[in-house]
Rosetta silent file (secondary structure, phi, psi, omega in degrees, C-alpha in Angstrom):
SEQUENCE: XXXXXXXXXXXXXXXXXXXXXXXXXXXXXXXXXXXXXXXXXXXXXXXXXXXXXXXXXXXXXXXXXXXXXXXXXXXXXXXXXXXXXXXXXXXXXXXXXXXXXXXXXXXXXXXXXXXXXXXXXXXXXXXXXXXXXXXXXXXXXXXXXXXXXXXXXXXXXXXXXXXXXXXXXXXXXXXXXXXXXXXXXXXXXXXXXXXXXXXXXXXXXXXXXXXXXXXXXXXXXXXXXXXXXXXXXXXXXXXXXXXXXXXXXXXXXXXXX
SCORE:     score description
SCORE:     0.000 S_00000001
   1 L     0.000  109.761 -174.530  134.667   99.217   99.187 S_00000001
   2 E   -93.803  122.437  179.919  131.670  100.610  101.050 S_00000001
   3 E  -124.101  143.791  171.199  132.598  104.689  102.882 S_00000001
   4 E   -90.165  113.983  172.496  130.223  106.824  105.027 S_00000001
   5 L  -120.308  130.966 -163.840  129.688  109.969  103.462 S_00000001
   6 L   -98.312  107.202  139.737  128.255  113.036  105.910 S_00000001
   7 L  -111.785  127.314  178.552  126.765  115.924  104.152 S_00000001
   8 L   -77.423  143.550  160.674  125.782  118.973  106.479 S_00000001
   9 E  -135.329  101.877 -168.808  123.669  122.106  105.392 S_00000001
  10 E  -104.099  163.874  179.225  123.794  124.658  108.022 S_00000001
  11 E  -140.082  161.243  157.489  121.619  128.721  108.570 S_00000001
  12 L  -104.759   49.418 -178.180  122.034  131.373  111.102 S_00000001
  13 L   -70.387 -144.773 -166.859  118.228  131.473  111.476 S_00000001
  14 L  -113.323   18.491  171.635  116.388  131.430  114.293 S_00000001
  15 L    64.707 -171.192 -152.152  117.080  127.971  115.465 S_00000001
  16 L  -151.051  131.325  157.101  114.711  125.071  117.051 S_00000001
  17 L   -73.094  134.708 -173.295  114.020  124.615  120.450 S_00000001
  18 L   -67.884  -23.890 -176.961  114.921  121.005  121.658 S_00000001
  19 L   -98.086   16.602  159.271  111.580  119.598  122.988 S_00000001
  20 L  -116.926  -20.212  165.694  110.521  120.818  119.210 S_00000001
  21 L   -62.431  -31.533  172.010  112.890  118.417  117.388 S_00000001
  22 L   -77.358   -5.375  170.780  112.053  115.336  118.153 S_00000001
  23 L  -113.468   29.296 -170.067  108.918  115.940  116.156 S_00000001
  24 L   -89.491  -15.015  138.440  110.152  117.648  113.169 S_00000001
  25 L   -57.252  -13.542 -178.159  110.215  115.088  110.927 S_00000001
  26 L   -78.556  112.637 -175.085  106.899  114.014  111.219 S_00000001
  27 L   -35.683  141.829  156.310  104.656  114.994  108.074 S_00000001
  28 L    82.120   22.515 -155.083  102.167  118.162  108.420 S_00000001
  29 L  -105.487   85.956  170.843  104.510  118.909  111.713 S_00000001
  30 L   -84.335  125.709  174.192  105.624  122.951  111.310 S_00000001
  31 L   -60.820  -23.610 -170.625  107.780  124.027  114.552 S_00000001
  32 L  -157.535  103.717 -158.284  106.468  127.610  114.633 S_00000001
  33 H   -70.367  -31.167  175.806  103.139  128.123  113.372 S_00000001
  34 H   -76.430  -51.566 -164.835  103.471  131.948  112.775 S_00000001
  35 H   -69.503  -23.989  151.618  106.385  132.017  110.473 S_00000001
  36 H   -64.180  -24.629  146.121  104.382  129.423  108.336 S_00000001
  37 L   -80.653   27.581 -171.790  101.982  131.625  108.133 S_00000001
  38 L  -139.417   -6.295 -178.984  104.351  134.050  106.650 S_00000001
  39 L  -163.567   40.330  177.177  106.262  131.698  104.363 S_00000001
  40 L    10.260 -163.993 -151.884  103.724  128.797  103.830 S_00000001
  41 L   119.910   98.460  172.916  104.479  125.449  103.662 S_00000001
  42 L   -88.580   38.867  163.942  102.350  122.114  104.909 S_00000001
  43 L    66.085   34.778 -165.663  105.224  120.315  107.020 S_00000001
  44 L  -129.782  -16.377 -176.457  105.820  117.565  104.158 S_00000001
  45 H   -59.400  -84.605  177.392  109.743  118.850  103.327 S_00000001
  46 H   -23.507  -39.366 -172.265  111.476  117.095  106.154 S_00000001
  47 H  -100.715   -8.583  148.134  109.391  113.918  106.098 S_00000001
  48 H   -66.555  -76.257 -149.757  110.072  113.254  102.275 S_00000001
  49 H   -47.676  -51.116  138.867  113.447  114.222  102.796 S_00000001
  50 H    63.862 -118.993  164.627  113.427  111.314  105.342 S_00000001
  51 H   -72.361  -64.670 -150.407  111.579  108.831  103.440 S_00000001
  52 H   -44.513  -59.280 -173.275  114.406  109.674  100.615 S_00000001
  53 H   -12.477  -92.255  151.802  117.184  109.153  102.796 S_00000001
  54 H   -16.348  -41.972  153.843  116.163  106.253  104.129 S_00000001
  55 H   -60.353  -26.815 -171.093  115.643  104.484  101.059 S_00000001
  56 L  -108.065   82.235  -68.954  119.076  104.556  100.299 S_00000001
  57 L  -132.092   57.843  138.875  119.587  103.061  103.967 S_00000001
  58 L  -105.544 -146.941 -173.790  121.079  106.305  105.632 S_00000001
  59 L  -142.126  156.353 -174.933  120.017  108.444  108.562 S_00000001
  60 E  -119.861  158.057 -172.385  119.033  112.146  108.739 S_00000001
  61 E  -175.609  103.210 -168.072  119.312  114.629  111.558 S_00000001
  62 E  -114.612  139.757 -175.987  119.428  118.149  113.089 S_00000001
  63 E  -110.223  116.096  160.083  121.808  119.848  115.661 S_00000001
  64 E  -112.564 -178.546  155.129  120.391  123.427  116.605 S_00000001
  65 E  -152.734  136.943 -179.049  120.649  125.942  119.076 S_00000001
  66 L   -26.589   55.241  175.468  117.930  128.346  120.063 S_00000001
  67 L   121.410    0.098  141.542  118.895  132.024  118.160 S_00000001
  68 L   -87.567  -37.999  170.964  121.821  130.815  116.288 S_00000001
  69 E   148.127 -167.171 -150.325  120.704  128.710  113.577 S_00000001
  70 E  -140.594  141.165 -174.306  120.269  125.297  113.033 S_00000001
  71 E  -127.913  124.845  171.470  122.472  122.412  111.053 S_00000001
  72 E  -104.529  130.365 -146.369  120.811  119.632  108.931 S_00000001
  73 E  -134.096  160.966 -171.916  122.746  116.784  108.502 S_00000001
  74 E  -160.651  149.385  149.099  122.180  113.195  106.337 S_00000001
  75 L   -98.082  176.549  151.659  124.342  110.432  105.990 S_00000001
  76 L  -162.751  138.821  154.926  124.526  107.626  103.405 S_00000001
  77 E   -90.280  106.847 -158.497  126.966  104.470  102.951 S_00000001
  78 E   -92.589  150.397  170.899  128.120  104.208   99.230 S_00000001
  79 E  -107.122  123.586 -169.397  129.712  101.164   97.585 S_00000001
  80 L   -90.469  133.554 -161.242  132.738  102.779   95.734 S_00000001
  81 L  -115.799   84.482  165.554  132.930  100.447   92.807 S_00000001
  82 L    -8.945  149.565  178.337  135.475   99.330   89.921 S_00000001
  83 L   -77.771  -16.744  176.756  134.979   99.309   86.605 S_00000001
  84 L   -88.470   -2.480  170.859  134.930   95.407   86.578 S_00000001
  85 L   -44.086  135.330  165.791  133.150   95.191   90.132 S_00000001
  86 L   -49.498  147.849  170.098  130.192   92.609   89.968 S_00000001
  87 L  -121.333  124.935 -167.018  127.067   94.245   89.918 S_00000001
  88 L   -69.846  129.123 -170.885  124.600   92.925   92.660 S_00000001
  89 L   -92.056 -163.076 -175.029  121.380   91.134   90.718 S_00000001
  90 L   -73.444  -41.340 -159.832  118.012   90.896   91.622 S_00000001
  91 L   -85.760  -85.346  162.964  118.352   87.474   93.059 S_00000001
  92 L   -13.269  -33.283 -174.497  121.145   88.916   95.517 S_00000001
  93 L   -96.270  142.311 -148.098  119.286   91.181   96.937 S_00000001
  94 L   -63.391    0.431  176.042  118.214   91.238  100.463 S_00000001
  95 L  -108.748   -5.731  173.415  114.685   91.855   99.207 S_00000001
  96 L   -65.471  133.976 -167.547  114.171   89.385   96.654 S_00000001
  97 L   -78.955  170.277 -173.600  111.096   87.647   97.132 S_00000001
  98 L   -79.375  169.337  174.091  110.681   83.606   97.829 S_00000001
  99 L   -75.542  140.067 -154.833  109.007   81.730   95.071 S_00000001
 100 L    30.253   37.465 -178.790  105.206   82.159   95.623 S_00000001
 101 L   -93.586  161.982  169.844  105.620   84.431   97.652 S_00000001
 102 H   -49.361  -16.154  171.635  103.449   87.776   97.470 S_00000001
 103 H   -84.331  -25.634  172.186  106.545   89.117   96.528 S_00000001
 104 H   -80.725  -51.368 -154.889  107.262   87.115   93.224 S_00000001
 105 H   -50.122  -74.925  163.999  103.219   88.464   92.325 S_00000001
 106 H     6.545  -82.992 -178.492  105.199   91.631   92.462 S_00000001
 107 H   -43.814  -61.457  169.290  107.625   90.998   89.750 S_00000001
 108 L   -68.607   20.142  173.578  104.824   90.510   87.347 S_00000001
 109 L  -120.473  133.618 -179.993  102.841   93.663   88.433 S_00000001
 110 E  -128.967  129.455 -157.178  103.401   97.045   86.745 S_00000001
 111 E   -88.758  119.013  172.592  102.857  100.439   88.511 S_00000001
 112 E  -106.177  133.069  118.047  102.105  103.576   86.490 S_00000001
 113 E   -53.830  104.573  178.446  103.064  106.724   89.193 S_00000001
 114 E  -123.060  139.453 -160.700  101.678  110.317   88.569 S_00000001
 115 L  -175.280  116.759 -173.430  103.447  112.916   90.174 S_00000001
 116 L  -101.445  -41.788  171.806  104.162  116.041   89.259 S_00000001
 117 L   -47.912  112.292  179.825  106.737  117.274   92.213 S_00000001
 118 L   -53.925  -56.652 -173.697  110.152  115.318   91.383 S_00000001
 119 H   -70.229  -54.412  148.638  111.039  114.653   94.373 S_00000001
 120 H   -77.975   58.459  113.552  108.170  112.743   95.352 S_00000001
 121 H   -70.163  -33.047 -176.317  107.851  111.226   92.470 S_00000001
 122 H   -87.084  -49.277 -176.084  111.629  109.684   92.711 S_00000001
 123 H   -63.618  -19.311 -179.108  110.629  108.458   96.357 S_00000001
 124 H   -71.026  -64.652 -162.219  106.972  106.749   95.432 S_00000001
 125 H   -50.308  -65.611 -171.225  109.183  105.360   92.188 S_00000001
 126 H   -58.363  -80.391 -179.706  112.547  103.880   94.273 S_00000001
 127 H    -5.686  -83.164 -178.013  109.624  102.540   97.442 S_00000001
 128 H   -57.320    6.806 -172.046  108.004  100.735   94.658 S_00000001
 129 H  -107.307  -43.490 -165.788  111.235   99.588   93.163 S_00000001
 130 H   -97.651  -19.127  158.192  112.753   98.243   96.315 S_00000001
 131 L   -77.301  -27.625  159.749  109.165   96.211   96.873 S_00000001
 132 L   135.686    7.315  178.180  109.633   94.729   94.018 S_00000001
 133 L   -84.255 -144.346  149.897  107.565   95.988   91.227 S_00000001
 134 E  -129.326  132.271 -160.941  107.819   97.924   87.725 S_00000001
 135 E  -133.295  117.779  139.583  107.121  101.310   87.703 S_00000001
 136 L  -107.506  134.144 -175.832  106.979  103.843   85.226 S_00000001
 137 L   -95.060  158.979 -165.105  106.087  107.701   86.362 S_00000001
 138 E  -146.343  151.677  176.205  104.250  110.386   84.746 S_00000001
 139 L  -138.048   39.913  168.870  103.814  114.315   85.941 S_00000001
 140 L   176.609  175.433 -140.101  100.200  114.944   84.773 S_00000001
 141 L   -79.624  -72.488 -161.702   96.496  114.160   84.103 S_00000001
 142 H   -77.132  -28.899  166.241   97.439  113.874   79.706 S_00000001
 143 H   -68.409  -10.269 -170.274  100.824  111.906   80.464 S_00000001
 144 H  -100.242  -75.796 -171.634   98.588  109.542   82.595 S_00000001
 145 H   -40.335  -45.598  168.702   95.949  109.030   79.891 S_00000001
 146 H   -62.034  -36.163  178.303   98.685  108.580   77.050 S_00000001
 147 H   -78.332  -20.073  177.383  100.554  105.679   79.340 S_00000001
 148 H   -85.948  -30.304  172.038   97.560  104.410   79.832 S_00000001
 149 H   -71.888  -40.054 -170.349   96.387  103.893   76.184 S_00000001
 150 H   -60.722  -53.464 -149.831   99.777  103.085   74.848 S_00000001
 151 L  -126.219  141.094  144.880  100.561  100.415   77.631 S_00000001
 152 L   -65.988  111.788 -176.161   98.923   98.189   80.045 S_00000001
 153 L   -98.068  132.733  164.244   98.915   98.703   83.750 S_00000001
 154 L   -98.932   12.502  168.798   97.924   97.166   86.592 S_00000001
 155 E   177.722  148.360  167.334   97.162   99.796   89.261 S_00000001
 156 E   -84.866  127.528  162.112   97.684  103.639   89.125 S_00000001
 157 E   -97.880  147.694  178.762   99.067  105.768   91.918 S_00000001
 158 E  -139.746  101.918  177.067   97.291  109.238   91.636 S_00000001
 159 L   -56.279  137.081 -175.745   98.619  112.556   92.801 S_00000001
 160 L   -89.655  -38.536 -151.099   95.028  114.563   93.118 S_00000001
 161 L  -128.943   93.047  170.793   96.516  118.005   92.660 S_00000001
 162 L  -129.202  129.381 -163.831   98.485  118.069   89.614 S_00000001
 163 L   -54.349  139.088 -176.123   98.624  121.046   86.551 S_00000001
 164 L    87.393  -85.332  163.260   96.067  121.148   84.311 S_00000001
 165 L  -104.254  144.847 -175.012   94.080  117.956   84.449 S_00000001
 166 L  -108.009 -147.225 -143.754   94.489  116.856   87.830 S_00000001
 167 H   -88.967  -31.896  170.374   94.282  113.823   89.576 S_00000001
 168 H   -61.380  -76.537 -150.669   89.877  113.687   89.759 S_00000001
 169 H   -60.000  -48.380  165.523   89.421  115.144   86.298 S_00000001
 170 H   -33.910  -64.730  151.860   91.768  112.712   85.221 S_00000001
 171 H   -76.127  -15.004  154.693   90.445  109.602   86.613 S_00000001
 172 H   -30.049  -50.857 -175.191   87.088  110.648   85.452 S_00000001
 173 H   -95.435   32.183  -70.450   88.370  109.881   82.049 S_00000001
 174 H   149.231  -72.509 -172.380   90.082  106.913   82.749 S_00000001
 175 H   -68.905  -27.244 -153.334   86.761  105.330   84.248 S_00000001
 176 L   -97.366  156.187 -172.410   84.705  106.915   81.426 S_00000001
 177 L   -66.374    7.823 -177.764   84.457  104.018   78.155 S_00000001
 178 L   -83.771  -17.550 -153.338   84.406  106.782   75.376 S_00000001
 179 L  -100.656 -178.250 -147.844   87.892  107.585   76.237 S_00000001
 180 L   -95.687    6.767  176.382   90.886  105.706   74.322 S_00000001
 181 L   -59.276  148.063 -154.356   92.822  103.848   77.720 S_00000001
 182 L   -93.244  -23.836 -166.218   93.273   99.915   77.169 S_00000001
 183 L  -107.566   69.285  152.509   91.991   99.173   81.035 S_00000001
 184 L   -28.524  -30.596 -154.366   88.917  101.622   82.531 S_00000001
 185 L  -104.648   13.049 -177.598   88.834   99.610   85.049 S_00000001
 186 L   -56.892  150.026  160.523   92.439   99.752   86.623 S_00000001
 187 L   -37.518  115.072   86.770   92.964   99.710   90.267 S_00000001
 188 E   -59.863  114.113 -168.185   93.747  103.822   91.098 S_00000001
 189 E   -91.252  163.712  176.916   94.811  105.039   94.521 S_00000001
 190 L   -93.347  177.835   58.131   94.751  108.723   95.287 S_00000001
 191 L   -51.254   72.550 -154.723   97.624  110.403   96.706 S_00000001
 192 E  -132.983  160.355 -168.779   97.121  113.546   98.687 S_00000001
 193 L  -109.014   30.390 -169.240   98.007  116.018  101.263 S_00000001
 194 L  -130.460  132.810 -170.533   94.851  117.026  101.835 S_00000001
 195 L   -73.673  -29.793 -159.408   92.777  116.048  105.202 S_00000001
 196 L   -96.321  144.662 -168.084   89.447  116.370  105.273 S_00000001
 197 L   -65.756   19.322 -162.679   87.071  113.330  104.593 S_00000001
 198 L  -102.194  -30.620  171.704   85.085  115.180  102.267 S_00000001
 199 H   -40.484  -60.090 -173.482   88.341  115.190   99.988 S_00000001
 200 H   -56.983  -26.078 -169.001   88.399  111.481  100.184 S_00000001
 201 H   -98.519    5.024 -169.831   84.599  110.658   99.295 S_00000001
 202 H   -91.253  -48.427 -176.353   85.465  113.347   96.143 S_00000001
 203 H   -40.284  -50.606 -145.705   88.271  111.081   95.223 S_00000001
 204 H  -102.252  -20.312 -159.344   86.287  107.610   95.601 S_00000001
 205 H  -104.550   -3.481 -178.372   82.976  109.134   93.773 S_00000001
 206 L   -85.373    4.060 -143.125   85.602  110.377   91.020 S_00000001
 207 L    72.703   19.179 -163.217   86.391  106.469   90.575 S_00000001
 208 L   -99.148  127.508  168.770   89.357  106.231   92.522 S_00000001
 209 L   -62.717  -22.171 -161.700   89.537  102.591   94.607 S_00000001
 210 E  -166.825  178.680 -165.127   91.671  103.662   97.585 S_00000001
 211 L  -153.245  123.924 -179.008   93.118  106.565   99.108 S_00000001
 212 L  -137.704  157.315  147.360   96.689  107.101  101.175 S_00000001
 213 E   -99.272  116.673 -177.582   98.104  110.448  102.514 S_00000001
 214 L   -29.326  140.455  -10.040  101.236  112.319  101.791 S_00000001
 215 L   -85.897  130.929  170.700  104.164  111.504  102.404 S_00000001
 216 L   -60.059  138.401 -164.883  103.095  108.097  101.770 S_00000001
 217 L   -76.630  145.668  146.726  104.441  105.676  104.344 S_00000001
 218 L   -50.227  -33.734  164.413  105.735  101.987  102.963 S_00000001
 219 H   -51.784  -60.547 -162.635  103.444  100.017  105.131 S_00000001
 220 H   -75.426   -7.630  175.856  100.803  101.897  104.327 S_00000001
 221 H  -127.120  -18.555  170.457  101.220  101.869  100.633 S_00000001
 222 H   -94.065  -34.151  142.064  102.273   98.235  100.037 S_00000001
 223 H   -28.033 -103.739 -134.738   99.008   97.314  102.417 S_00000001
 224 H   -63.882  -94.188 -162.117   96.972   99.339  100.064 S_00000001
 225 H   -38.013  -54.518 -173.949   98.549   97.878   96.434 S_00000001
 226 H   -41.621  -59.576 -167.302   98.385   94.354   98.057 S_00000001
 227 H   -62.911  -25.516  169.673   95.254   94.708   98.780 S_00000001
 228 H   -76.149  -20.157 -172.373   93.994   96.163   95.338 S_00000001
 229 H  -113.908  -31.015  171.605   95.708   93.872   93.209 S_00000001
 230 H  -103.972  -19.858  174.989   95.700   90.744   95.160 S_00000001
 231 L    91.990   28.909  173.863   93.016   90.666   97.674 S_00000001
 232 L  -155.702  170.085  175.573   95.385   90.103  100.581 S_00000001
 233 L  -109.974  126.245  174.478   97.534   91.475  103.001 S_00000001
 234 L   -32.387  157.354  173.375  101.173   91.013  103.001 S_00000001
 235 L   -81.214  -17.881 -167.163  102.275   88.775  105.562 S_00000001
 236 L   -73.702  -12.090 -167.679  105.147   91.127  107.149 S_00000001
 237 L  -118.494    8.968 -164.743  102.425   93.596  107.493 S_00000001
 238 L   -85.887   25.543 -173.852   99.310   91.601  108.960 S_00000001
 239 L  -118.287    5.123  175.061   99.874   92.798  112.702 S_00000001
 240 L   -87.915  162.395  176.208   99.354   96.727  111.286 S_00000001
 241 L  -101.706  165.670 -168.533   95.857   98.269  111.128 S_00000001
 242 L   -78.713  163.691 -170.400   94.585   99.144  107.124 S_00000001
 243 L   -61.514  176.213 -166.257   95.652  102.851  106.508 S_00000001
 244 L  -151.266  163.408 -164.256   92.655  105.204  108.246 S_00000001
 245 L   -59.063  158.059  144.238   91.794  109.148  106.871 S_00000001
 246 L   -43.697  132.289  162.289   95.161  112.024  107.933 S_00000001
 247 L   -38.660  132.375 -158.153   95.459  112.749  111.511 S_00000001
 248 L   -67.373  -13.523  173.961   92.412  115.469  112.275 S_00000001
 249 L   -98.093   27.655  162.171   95.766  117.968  112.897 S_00000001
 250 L   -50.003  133.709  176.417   96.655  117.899  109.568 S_00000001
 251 L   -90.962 -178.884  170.681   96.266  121.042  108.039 S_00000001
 252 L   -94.716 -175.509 -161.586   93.436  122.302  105.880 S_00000001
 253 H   -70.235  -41.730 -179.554   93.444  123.930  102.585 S_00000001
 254 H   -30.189  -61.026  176.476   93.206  127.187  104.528 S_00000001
 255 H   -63.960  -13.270  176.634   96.157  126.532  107.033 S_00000001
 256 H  -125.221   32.330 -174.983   98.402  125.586  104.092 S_00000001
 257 L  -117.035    0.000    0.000   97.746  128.012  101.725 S_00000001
């Protein structure tokens, strides 16, 4: 039995202008520029929350009104289940790939995720779950290095700014052959909120292969694994352009600090 379940979170803040809404979901996108500079933030809440939704294939939304407040609203359609209800398999599923397809390649590819913020970390993890791969997550630099000696991986995702050793310092040691990891040489992508290309050439001269910016998109991140692990581009995705630097109105570390 599948039911639509609505939960609402509403404030009496200072509400959203309507010709400000339709872009409020959009990553690095703050509505009012002052009070972020009074209560930080770099415009990334909304567009994970979102991606999250979305994964679980509802819709998100807000009803405001200018100096009353503002109501945030999410749906999701649940399968209420028995205990002897069938459980839908792998095969079943509207995403299972065809036999030789880029999608069976999948099945046999395993994902290490480092992330230290939970919530993206659960959205990177389910994305890569619902493409079809195996993913296990990590939420630092020494949890990275330990998964990597204990187990073999075939590509890394790499949060750059994580506590302690972060996501550079990290892959440093990764790449260098003194240290005790069974692969140096896996595929690692970066993963960062941060704009400016100089970030990006720090990333690629740290050893990192590839580079996408928070919150990572699905195109844009199953491009980018295809292409590191197989040398192609999906086919579903070969009318898209390859991912490109953050939009130059991104902010910097200054504006988001």
């Amino acid at each position: 039995m599948r039911t639509l379940n609505w939960l609402g979170v509403c404030d009496t803040g200072i509400g959203i202008a309507q010709d400000q809404m339709t872009r409020l979901f959009d990553a690095f996108t703050q509505v009012d520029s002052t009070s972020t500079r009074r209560h930080g933030g770099t415009g990334l809440g909304l567009a994970i929350s979102k991606q999250l939704v979305e994964l679980m294939d509802g819709c998100i939304g807000v009803r405001s009104t200018v100096g009353e407040g503002s109501t945030f609203w999410f749906t999701l359609v649940l399968d209420k289940r028995g205990p002897k209800s069938p459980v839908r398999t792998t095969d079943e599923s509207p995403m299972a790939p065809t036999p030789g397809s880029s999608g069976e390649r999948r099945k046999e590819a395993r994902v290490l995720v480092a992330e230290d913020d939970p919530t993206s970390q659960l959205v990177i993890v389910r994305t890569l779950q619902k493409l079809g791969f195996q993913v296990d997550a990590v939420a630092n630099g020494n949890e990275v290095i330990g998964a990597l000696t204990a187990n073999s991986y075939d590509l890394v995702l790499m949060d750059v700014q994580m506590p302690g050793m972060d996501g550079i310092e990290t892959t440093i040691t990764v790449r260098d052959l003194g240290s005790g990891v069974l692969n140096h040489h896996v595929p690692i992508i970066a993963m960062t909120a941060h704009a400016m290309v100089e970030h990006r050439q720090r990333c690629l001269e740290a050893g990192m292969n590839a580079y996408l910016s928070k919150p990572v998109q699905p195109d844009e991140l199953l491009y980018t694994i295809e292409r590191q692990l197989f040398g192609s581009t999906p086919l579903n995705l070969r009318s898209i352009e390859p991912p490109t630097d953050t939009p130059t109105d991104a902010p910097t570390d200054d504006e988001s600090s």
